[in-house]
N, C-alpha and C positions, 0 to 999 in steps of 0.2 A: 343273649343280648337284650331281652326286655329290659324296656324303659327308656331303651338307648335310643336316639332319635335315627334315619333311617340315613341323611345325610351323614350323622359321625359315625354309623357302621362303615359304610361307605370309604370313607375319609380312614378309616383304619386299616381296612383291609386292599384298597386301590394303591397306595403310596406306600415307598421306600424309600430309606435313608438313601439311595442313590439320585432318588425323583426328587428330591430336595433339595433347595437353593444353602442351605445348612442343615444339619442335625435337628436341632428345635422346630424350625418352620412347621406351622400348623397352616397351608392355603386348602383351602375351602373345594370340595369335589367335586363335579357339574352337578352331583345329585343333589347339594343343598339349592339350588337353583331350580330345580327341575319342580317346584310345588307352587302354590298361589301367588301371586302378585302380593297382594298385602302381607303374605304372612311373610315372604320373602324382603319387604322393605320391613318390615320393623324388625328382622331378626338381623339386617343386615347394620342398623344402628348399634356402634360399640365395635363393629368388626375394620381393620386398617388395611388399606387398599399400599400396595407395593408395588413403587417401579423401577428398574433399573436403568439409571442411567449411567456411562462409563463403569465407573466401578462403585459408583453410589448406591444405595436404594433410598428411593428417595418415599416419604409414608405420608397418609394421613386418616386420620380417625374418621370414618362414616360418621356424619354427626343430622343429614338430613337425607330423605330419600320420597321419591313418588310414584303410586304404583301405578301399572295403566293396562287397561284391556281392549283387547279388540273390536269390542261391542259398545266402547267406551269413544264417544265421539270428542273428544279430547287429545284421543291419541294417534299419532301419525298411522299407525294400522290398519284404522277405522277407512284411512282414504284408500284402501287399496294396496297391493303387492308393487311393491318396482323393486330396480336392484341395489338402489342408494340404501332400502330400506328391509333387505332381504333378511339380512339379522333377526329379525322379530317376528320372524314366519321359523326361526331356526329350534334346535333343539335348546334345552334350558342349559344357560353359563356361555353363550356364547356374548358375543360383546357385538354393542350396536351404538356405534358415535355417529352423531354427525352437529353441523353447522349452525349455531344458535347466536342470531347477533354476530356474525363474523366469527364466532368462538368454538371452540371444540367443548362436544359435550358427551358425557358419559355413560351408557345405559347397557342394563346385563336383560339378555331372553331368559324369560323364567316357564313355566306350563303353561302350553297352550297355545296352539298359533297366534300370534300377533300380539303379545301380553309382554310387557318387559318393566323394568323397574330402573328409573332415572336417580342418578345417584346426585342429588341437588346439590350439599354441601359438603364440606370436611372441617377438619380442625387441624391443623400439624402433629404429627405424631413421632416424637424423640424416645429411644431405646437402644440399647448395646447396637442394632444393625444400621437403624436409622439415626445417625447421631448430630452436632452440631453442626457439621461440612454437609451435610444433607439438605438440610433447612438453609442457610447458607443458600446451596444451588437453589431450592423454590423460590429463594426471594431473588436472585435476577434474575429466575425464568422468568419471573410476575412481579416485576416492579411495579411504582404506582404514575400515577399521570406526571409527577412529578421526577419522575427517575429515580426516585428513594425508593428503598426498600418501605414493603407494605409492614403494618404490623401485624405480629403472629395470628392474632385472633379474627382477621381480615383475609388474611392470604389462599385462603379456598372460602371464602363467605361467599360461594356462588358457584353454580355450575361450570362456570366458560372458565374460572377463576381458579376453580380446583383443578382441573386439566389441563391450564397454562405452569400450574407451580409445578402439578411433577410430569411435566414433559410430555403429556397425552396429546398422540395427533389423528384424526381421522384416518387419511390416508394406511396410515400403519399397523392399526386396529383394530376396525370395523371390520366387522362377521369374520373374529374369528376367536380360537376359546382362550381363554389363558394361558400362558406359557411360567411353569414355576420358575423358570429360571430366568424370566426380565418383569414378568407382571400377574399378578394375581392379589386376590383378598385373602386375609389373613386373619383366623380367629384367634387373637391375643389372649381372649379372657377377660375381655372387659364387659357387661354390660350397663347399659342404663340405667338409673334408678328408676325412671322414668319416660314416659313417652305420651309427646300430643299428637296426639290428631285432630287434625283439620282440613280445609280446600285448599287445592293445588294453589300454583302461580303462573300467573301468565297466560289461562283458558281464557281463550274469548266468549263473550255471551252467546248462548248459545248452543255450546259444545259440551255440553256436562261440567259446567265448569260449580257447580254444589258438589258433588262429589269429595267427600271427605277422604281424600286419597293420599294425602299428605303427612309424612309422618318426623316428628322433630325429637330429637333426644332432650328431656327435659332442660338436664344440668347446662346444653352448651345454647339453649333457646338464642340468648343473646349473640353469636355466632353462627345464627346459623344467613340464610338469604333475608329473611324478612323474622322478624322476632315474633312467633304468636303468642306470645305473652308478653307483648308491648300494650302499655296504657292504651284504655279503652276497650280492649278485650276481652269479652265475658265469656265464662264457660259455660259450657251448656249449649251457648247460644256459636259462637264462636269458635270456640277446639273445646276438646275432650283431653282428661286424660287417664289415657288405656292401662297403662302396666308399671307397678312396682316391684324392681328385685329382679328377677329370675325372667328371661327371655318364654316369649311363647315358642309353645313347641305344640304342633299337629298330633 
């Protein structure tokens, strides 16, 4: 198995065709989760998050993510253990939502007590499983203020926003691991051509809020919560960009 990353050894020899929501299904093993905060959000850019509802699966493409650590004054860890927030004291791949602006929001434990990785944005993701009646459902899960359906490149452009289209609710989810057979992440085969980096959103002064923790898939910048490579945006000064091709691997 040299060469092979330690999460797809894993992912090889953990799962059977019976452990699968289909035949093809490729979701993702606790052990890819189980490694760094950063390396874990940018490898998770390109991968489509899966949910079931009724008989739908309803998808969307990781397209933004932010990583956070426990020493990292930023992040809800930093204030201490409770039980709202036990998730992220947990082993890595377990799931830790909770209340953003009234909104359900989405974050995976990765190594390390109190370290987790915030799944910021998506993109809609259409395929043989996830298909037109799919997207369909996310847009009246997440209508717009008007009652209209959102447009596609909108309808997860935000934390609370990707969790309203495919049906993600606190209550239901928080601390506990994926289940393949209603929700889990999915390595399609896509990655990035590219990736920025930059500081998070939303740190108040203070809090670590420099921290270059932020990571955006170049191709869908424009979709993602905040475009960082929106005018006026220098590099260098402002994002970086980390990776052409081929996903990092430890």
């Amino acid at each position: 198995m040299s060469g092979i990353p330690a999460w797809t050894a894993a992912r090889m020899f953990d799962s059977t065709p019976a452990d699968l929501p289909w035949p093809a299904a490729r979701p993702l093993p606790d052990s890819f989760f189980d490694r760094d905060a950063q390396l874990v959000a940018r490898e998770l850019l390109g991968k489509v998050l899966r949910h079931k509802v009724g008989g739908l699966w309803l998808a969307a493409r990781i397209i933004e993510t932010e990583a956070y650590y426990r020493d990292d004054k930023g992040s809800h860890s930093s204030l201490g253990h409770t039980h709202s927030r036990r998730a992220m004291f947990m082993d890595g791949g377990h799931i830790y939502m909770y209340y953003a602006r009234g909104g359900d929001t989405l974050n995976i434990s990765v190594h390390g007590l109190g370290n987790a990785v915030l799944v910021k944005s998506g993109h809609p993701w259409l395929d043989a499983v996830s298909g037109p009646e799919s997207l369909a459902l996310m847009q009246r899960n997440n209508t717009g203020a008007n009652g209209r359906p959102r447009p596609v490149e909108r309808l997860c452009a935000g934390q609370t926003l990707l969790c309203k289209a495919l049906g993600l609710k606190v209550p239901e989810w928080n601390a506990r691991r994926f289940d393949w057979q209603r929700f889990f992440v999915e390595d399609v085969g896509e990655h990035p051509i590219g990736i920025i980096q930059t500081t998070r959103l939303g740190i108040p002064l203070g809090r670590d809020e420099h921290l270059a923790y932020r990571f955006v898939d170049a191709g869908f910048a424009r979709h993602c919560t905040r475009n960082p490579l929106r005018r006026g945006q220098v590099e260098g000064r402002d994002f970086h960009r980390l990776v052409h091709g081929n996903p990092i691997h430890d």
